[in-house]
N, C-alpha and C positions, 0 to 999 in steps of 0.2 A: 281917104284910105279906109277900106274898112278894120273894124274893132276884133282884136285877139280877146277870145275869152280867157279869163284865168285856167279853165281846164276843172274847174271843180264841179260846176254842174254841168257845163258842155257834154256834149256828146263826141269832140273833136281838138285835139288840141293839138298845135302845129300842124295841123293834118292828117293827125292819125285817131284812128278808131278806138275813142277810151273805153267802149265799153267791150271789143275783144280783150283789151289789155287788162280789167279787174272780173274778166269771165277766168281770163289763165287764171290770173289772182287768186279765185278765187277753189279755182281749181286744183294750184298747188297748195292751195290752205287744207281743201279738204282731204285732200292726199296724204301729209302728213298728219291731219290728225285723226286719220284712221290706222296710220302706220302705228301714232304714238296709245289709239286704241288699239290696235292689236298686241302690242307687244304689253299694254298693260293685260289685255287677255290673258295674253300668255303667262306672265309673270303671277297674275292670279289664277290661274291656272294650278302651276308647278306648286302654287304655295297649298292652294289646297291637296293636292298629290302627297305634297309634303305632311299633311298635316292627315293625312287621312290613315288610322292605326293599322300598323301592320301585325299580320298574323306573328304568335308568338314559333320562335324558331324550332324549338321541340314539337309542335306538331305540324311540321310539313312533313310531307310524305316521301317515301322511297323514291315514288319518280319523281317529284320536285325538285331535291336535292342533288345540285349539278346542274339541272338540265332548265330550272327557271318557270315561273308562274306564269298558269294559259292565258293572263291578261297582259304578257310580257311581250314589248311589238319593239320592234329594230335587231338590231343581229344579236350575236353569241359575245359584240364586241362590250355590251353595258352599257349602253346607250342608250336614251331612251326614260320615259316616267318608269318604266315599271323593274326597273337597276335593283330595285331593293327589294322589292316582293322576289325577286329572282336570285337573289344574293346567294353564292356556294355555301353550305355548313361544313366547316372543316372535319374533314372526318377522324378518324383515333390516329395517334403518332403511329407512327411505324413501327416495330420493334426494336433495338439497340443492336448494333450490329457487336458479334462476337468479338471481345478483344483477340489482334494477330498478335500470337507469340513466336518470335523471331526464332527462327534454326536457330537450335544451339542452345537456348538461353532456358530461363526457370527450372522444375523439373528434371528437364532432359538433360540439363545441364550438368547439375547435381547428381545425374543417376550413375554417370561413371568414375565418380569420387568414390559414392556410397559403395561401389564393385570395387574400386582397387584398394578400398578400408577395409572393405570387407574379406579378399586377397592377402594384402597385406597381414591381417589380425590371424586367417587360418594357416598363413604360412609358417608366421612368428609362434602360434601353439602348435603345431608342427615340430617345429623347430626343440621347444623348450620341452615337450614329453621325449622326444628323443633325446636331447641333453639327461632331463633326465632319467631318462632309461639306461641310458649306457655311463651314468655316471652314478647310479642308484643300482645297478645287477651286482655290482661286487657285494654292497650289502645284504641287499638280497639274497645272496650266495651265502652269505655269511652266516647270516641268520638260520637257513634250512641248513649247515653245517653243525652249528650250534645245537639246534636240536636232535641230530642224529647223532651225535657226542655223545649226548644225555643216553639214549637210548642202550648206543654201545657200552657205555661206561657200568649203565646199571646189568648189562649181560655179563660182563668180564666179573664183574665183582659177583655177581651169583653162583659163577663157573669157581671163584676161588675160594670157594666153602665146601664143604662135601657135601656131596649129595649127586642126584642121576646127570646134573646141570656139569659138575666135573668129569664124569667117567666120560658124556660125550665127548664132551672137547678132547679131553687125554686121547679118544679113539678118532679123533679127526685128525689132532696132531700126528700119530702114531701112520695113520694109511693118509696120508694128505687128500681127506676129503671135503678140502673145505669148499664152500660154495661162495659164489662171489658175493663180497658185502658182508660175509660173516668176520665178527670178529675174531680178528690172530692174534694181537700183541698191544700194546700202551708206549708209546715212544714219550722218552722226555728229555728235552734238552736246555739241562737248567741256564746255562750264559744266554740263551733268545728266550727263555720264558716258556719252551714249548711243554703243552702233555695233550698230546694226542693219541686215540686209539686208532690203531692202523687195522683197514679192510682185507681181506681175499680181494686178488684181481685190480689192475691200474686203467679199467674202462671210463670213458667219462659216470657214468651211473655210479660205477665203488668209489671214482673219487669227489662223488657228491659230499662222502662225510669229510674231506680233507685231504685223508691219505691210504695209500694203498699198498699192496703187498706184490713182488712182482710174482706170480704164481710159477715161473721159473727156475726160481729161486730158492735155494734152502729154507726153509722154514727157523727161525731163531734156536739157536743151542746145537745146532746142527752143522758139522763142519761144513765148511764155500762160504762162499760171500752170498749173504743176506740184503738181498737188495727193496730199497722201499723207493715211492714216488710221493711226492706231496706237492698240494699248489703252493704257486708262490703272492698271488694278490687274489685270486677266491675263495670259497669255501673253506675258509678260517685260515689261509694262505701259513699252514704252519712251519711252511719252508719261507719267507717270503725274506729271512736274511741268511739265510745259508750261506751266501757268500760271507763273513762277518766272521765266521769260524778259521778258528785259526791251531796248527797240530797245538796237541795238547788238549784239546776242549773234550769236554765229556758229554758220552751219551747213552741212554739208559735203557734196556728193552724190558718191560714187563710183560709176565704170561702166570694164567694160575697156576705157574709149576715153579718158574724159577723167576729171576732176576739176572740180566747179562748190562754186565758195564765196557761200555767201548773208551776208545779214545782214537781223537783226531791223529792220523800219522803225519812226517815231514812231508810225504812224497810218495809217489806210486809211478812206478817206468816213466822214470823222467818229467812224470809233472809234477806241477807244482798241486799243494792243494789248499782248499779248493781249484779246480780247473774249469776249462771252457770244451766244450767238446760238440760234434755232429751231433743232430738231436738223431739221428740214424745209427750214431757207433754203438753196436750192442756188445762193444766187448766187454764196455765198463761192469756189463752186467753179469755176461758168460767168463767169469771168471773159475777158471781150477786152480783150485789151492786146499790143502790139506791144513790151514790156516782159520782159523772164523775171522771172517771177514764181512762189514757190512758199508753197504755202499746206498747213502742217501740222494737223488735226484730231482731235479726240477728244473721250469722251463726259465730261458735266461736271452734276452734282457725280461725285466719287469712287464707281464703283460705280454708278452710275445713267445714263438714258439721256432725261432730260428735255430736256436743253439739251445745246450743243455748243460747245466751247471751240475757237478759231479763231485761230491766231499766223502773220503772215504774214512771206517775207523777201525780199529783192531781188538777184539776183545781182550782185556785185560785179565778179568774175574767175571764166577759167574758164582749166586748162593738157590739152593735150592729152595721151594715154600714149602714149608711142614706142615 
């Protein structure tokens, strides 16, 4: 029988050809360790890439920035050695975007508060100047009353001394030439308190100073009825309790000539007095009588000019001034 060689130095063992079989051998040997060369290539490679200093980031340029370095090879995807030399530089934030202020709210919101405060506040002074206006003109009235008083008062008393200040008057009395507003007479009615100088003429203007004279009317000392008007809550409202008279009450007419003393009567056709009457009845006023007769008027209710309040008196006595 022939001898098997172990196969170590052989050239054949079993039959097969040892030395194709340590050619593959030696073939896949070399194969991998060029594979395990190259990838150490590689790896030294990337390291020195890694290691090799990159420009500082402040001076790349306008077109580099974005768009990547000319030594930069594979796509836009960052792939590739040269990822960092190519690196984006982020550029400034964006600006802040304007805060949204909701309809309706902040400002806007407030601005129709601040209108209806503002509404509300010119309404309400509004309001209170007319308050007081209409609750401040009686005074008012009273006041410019008060000083037209003064006025008249010192004319009457200049008239009642001699001199050319008398003969006028005596010659105004005499042709009834008085002008409206000029003073005629001093009423005074001492149970209200009252002394008033009474004007020529019952226009609103003559009865600025109080009261007035009806120009109608006899003139005081003179037989008829002597009719006067006065307010009753403005311009010194010297009628303003008229009603409050009761017959019997006294009432006084002075003039730089004489002095006439009346007195309240029970009654006049059927009324009572004081009475209530049409602010239109002018009979109270057109009265004939061969009597002195003096009939004081004003407007009735308080403040109002619906009706007319009428107290009439009858001279008693009259003294002359010397």
């Amino acid at each position: 029988m022939p001898r098997r060689d172990s196969g170590v130095d052989g050239h054949a063992v079993d039959g097969r050809d040892v030395s194709r079989d340590l050619k593959g051998q030696d073939v896949d040997g070399m194969t991998r360790a060029a594979n395990r060369g190259g990838t150490r290539m590689e790896n030294s490679q990337d390291l020195r890439t890694s290691r090799t200093p990159r420009a500082p980031v402040g001076v790349l340029s306008p077109d580099t920035v974005g768009t990547g370095s000319g030594s930069r090879s594979g796509s836009d995807s960052g792939s590739g050695p040269g990822r960092e030399d190519g690196r984006h530089r982020p550029g400034p934030p964006p600006p802040p975007a304007p805060p949204v202020v909701p309809e309706g709210s902040g400002p806007r919101r407030r601005r129709p508060r601040k209108l209806a405060a503002f509404l509300l506040l010119t309404i309400a002074s509004a309001l209170v100047l007319v308050a007081v206006g209409v609750g401040g003109y009686p005074f008012y009235t009273d006041f410019q009353a008060a000083r037209h008083q003064r006025v008249l008062k010192s004319q009457l008393d200049q008239a009642a001394k001699d001199g050319a200040d008398r003969t006028k008057l005596l010659e105004q009395y005499r042709n009834r030439t008085f002008a409206v507003g000029n003073p005629v007479t001093r009423i005074l009615i001492p149970k209200l308190g009252v002394e008033t100088v009474v004007v020529e003429g019952t226009s609103d203007e003559a009865l600025a100073a109080g009261a007035g004279h009806y120009p109608q009317s006899p003139l005081p000392g003179d037989v008829g009825n002597v009719a006067i008007a006065g307010h009753r809550t403005m311009n010194g409202h010297p009628f303003g309790d008229l009603d409050k008279l009761v017959p019997g009450d006294q009432v006084i007419l002075q003039t730089p000539f004489a002095t006439y003393n009346y007195k309240i009567v029970p009654g006049f056709d059927g009324h009572a007095n004081p009475w209530v009457t049409d602010p239109e009845d002018w009979t109270v006023i057109s009265v004939t009588t061969q009597s002195h007769l003096l009939t004081l008027t004003t407007c009735n209710p308080k403040g109002q000019q619906t009706q007319r309040l009428v107290a009439r008196a009858e001279m008693v006595s009259s003294q002359p001034v010397t």
